[in-house]
C-alpha positions as CSV (number, residue, x, y, z in Angstrom):
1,X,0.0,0.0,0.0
2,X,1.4,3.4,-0.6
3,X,0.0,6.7,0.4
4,X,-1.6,9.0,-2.2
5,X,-1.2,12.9,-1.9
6,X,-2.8,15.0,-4.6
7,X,-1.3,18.1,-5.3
8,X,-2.1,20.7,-8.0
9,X,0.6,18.6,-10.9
10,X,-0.9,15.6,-10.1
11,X,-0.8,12.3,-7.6
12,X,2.2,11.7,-5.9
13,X,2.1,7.9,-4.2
14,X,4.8,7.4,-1.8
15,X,5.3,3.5,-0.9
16,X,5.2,2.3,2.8
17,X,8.9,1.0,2.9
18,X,9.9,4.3,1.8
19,X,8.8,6.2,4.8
20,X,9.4,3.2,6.8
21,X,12.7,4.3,6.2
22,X,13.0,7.6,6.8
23,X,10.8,6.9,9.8
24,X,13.3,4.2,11.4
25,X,16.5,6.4,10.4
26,X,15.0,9.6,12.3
27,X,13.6,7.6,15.2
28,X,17.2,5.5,15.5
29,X,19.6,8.9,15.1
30,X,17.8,9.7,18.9
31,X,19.9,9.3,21.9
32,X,18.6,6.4,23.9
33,X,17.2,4.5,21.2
34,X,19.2,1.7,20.8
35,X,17.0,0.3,17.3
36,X,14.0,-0.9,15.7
37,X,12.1,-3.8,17.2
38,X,9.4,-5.9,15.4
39,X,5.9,-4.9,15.7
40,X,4.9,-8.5,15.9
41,X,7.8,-9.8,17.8
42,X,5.4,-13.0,18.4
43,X,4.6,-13.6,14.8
44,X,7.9,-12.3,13.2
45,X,9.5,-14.7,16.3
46,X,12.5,-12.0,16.3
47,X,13.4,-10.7,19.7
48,X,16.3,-8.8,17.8
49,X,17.1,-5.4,16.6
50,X,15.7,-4.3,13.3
51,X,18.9,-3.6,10.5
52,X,18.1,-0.6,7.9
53,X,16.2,-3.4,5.5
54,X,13.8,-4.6,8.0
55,X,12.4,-1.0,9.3
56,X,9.0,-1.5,7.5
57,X,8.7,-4.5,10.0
58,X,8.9,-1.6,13.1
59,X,6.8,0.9,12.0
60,X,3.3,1.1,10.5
61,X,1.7,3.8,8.4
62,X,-1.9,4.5,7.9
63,X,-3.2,7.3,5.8
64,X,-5.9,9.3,7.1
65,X,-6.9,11.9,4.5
66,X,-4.1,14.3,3.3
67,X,-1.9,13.6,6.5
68,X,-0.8,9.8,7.9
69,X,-0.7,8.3,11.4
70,X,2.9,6.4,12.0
71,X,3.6,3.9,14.8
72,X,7.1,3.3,15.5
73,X,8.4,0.4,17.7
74,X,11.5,0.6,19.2
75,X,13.8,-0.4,22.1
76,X,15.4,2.1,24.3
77,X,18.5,2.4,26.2
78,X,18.4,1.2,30.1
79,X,18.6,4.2,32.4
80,X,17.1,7.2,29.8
81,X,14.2,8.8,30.5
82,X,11.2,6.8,28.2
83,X,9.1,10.2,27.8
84,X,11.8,12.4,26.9
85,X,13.3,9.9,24.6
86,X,9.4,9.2,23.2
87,X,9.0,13.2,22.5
88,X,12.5,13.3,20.9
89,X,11.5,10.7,18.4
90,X,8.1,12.1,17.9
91,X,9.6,15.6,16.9
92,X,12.6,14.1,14.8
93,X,10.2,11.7,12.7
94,X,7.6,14.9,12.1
95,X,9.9,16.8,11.5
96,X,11.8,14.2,8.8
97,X,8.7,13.8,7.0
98,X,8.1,17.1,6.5
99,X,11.4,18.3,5.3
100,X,12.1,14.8,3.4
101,X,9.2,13.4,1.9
102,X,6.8,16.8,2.1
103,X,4.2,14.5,4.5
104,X,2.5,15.8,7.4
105,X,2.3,13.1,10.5
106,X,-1.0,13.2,12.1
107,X,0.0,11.5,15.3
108,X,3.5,9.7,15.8
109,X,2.8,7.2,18.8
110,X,5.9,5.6,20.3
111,X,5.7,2.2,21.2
112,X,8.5,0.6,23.4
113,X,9.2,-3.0,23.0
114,X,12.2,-3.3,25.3
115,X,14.9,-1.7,27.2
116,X,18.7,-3.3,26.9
117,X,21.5,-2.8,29.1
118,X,24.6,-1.0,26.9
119,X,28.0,-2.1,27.4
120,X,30.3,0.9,28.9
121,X,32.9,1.6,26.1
């Protein structure tokens, strides 16, 4: 499925991987986030951390009207604050789709699938 914006040129249909993509690489450039887990860990039966290819697994778009809703499942660093690090991605993903793909997010709900310890460098 793709979402479907028309503009005054024409339709312009953006696929779901595509802005799975930029979703996951704005929501994984946020400190604390250490990656992308599956939204169906379950079903998928991956407890592991999404790579680039995989990001359409972690997030899912809907299109309501001229704007989308995105989910975005990640995992987050032990010992950061979840809210902070929640509002951070929110903003950065907004913010990505405007200025990359010319999409306005609706709503950007965070959903946190785990929390791992980091080794200390």
């Amino acid at each position: 499925m793709a979402v479907k914006i028309q503009t005054a040129s024409g339709l312009i249909e953006i696929s779901n991987e595509v802005i799975a993509t930029v979703v996951g690489g704005a929501a994984t450039d946020v400190f604390g986030i250490v990656g992308m887990a599956s939204k169906n860990q379950i079903k998928d039966n991956i407890n592991e951390i999404l790579r680039k290819e995989n990001y359409s697994r972690g997030v899912v778009v809907r299109q309501e009207e001229n704007e989308i809703a995105v989910d975005v499942y990640t995992i987050i660093s032990y010992g950061t604050k979840i809210s902070e690090v929640s509002r951070n991605i929110q903003e950065k993903v907004k913010y990505n789709l405007e200025s990359m793909l010319g999409i306005t997010a609706n709503s950007v709900n965070v959903f946190v699938q785990g929390v791992r310890v980091l080794p200390e460098d």
